[in-house]
RODO-2510 file (C-alpha; in nm, 4 decimals, decimal comma):
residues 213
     n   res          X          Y          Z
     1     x     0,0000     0,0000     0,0000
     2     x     0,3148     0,2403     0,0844
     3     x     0,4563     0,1909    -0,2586
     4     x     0,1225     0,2662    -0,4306
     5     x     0,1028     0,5915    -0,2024
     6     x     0,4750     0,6485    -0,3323
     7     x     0,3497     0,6066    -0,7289
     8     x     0,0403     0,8289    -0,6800
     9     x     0,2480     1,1219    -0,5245
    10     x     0,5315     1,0820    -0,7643
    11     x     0,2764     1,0902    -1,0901
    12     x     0,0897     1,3858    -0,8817
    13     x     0,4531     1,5372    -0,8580
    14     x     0,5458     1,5069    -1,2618
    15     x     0,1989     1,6015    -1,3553
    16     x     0,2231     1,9697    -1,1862
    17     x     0,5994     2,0102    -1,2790
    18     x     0,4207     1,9539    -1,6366
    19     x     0,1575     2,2240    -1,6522
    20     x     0,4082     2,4388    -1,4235
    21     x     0,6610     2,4794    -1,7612
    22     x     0,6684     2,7955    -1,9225
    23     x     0,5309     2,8464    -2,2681
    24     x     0,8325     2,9541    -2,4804
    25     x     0,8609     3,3470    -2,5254
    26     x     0,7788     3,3658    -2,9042
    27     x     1,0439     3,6362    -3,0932
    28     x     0,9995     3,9955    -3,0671
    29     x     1,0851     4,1800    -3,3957
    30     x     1,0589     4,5699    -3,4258
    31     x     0,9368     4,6181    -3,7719
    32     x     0,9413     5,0170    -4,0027
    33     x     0,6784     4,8968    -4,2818
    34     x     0,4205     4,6705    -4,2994
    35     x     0,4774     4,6470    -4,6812
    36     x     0,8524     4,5805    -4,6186
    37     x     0,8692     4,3944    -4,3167
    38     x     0,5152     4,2394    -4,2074
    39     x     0,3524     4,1474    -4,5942
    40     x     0,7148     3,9103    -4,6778
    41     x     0,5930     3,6839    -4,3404
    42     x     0,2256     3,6605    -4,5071
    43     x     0,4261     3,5516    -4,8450
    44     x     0,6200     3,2839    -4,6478
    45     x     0,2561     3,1565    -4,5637
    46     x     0,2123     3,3210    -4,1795
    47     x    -0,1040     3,3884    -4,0459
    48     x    -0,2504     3,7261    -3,8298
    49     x    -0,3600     3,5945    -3,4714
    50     x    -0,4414     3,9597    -3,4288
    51     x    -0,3509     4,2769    -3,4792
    52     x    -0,3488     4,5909    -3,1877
    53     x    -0,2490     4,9551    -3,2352
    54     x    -0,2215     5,1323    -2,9095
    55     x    -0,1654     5,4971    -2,8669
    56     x    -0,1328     5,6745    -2,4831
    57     x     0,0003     5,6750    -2,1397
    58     x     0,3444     5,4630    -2,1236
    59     x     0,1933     5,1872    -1,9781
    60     x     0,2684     4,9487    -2,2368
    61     x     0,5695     4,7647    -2,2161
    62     x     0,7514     4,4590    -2,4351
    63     x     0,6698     4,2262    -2,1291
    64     x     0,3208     4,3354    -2,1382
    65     x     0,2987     4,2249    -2,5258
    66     x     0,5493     3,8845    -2,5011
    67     x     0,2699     3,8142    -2,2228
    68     x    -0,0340     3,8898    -2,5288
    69     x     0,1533     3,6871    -2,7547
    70     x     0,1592     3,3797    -2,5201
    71     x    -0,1923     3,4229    -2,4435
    72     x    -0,3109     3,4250    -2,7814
    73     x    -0,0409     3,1431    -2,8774
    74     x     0,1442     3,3411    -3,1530
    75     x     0,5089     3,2128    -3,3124
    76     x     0,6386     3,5705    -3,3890
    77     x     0,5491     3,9378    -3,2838
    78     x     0,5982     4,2101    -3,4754
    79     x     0,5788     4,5743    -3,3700
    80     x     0,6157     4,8907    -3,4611
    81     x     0,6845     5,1804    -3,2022
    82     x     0,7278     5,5104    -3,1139
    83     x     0,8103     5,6734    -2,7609
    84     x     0,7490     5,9929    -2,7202
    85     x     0,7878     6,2566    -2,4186
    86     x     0,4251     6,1862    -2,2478
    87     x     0,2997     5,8945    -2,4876
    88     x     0,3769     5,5960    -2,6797
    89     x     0,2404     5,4221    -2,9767
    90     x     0,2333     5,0447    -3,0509
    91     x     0,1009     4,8618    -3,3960
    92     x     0,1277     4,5289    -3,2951
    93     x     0,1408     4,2156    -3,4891
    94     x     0,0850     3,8308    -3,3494
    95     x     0,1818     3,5999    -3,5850
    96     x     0,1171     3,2057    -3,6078
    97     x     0,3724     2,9533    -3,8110
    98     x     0,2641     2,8739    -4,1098
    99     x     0,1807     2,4743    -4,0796
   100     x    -0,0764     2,2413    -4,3017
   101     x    -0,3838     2,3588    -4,0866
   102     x    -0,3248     2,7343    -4,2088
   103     x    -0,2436     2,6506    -4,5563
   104     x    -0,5789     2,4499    -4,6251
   105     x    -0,7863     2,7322    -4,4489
   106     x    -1,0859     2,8999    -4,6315
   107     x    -1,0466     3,1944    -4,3378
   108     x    -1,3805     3,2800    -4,2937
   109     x    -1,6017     3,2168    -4,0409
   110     x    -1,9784     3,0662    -4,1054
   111     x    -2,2875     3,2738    -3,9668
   112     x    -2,6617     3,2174    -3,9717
   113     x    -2,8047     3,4750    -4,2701
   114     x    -2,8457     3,7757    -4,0332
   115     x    -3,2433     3,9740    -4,1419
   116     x    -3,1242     4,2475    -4,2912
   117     x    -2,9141     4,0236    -4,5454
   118     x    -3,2218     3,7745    -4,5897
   119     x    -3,4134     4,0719    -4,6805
   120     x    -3,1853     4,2401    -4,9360
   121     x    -3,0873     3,8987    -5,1196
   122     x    -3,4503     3,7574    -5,1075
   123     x    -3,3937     3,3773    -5,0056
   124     x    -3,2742     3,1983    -4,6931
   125     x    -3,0235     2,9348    -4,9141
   126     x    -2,6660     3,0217    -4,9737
   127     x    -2,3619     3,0484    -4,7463
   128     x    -2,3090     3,3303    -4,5595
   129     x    -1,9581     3,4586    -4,4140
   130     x    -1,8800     3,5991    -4,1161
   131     x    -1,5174     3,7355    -3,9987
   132     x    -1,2680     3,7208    -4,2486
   133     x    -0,9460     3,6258    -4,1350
   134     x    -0,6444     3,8648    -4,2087
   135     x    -0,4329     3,7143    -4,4550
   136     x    -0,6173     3,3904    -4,5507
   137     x    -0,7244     3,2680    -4,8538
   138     x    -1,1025     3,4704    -4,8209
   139     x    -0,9521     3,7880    -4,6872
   140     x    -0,6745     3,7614    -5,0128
   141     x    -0,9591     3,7065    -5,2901
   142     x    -1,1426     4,0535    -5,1311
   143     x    -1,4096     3,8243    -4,9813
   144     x    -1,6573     4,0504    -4,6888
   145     x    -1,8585     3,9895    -4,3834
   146     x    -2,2218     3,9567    -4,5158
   147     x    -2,1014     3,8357    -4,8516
   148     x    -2,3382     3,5270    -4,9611
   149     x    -2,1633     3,1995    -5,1590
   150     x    -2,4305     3,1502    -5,3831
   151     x    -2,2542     2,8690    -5,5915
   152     x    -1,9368     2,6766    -5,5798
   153     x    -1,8184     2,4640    -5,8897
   154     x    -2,1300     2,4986    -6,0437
   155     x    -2,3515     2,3538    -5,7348
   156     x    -2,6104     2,5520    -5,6200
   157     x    -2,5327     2,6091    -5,2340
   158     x    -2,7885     2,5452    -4,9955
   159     x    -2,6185     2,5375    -4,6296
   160     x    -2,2450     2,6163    -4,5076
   161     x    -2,2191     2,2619    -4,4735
   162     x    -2,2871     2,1944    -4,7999
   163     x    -2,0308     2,4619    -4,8846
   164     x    -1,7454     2,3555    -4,6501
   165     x    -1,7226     2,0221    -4,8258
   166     x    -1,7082     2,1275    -5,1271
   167     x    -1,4694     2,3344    -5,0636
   168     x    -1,2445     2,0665    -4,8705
   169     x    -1,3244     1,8203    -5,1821
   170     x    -1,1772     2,0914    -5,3960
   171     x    -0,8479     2,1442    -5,1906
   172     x    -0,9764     2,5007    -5,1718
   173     x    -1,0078     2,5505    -5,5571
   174     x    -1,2709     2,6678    -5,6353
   175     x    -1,5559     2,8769    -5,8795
   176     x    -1,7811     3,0448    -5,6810
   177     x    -2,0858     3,2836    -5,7584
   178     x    -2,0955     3,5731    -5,5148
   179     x    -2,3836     3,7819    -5,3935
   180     x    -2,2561     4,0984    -5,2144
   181     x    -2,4512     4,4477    -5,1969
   182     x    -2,6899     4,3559    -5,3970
   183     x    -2,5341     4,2208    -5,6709
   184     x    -2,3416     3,8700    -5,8091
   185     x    -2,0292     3,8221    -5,9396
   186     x    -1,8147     3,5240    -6,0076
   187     x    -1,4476     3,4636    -5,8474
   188     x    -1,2312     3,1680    -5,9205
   189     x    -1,0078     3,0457    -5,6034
   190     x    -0,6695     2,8578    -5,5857
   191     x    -0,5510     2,7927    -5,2720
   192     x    -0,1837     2,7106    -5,3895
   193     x    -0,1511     3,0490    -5,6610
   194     x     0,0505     3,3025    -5,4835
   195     x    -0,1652     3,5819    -5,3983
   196     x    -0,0962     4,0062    -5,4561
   197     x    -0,1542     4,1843    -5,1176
   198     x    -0,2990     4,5226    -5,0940
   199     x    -0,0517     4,8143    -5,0001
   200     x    -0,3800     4,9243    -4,7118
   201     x    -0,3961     4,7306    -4,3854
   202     x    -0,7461     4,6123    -4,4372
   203     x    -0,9300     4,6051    -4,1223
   204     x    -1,2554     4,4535    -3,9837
   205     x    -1,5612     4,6863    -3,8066
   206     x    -1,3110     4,6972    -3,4830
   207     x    -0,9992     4,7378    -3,6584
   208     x    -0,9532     4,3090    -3,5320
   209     x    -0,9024     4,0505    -3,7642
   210     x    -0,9136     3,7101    -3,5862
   211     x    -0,7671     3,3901    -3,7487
   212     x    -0,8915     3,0032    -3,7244
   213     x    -1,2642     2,9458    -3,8217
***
């Protein structure tokens, strides 16, 4: 009975030492341009965990953000500052590694057709999107929040469902018919074709772009 005492309290020992460990402290680059310096990451295939500009008091400090970046489990930070006399501004980048989970990503999240959509497009079918992630494969073909995926490879699209495995099926190549504002227009996506970023920081309603849908 002692040595099974002994073999709980050692396991109880390792286990705590376990969760105890530090998460590793990801790097912390100072950046000048986004185009320069931030959009060459994207190109390797990184994705934006999130994105923060912060302007006032000098109350935020590298620890403060190398804590942010553990939280939100980014690989790389990258941020821009300036200190001035009685203020200090931040634009702050969290990165995540790019890995085969980011690379087959649509980047858009899935909502239920909010009213003022269902009334404007006229039907309850279709797909509709949600937050775009920054720097995914929606966000790089100019895809919106509210925007409706009428069609995909020809296939009329009747639930999110519907569209997610076609999309999956595809490899995330794909034809699909568009209704945004109104109108419907027709966009061809290839998940491998190198994409041509925008010299504008595009950003959503709260200046946030979240990544994995």
């Amino acid at each position: 009975m002692l040595r099974n005492l002994l073999t709980v309290l050692i396991l109880s020992t390792l286990m705590f030492m376990t969760g105890c460990q530090k998460k590793p402290t990801p790097p912390y680059v100072e950046f000048n341009q986004y185009n320069d310096d931030v959009l060459p990451k994207l190109d390797e295939g990184y994705v934006i965990l999130k994105h923060e500009s912060y302007t006032g008091p000098k109350n935020m400090t590298k620890d403060s953000i190398l804590k942010s970046a553990k939280d939100y489990k980014a690989d790389l930070v990258m941020v821009n500052d300036d200190f001035g006399i009685h203020e200090v501004s931040f634009d702050i980048y969290y990165l995540k590694k790019p890995n085969s989970r980011t690379k087959t990503q649509f980047g858009a999240k899935f909502i239920e057709m909010p009213l003022h959509i269902r009334q404007n497009f006229n039907s309850n079918l279709g797909c509709t999107l949600g937050n775009i992630s920054y720097g995914s494969l929606a966000y790089e073909y100019d895809l919106h929040k509210y925007d409706v995926i009428t069609k995909a490879n020809g296939k009329e699209i009747t639930s999110c469902k519907q569209f997610s495995k076609i999309l999956s099926k595809s490899g995330y190549n794909a034809k699909l018919n568009v209704w945004a504002d109104g109108e419907t227009y027709e966009i061809t996506i290839k998940r491998n074709k190198k994409q041509k970023h925008s010299n504008k920081t595009k950003k959503s309603e709260k200046g946030t772009k979240w990544i994995y849908v």
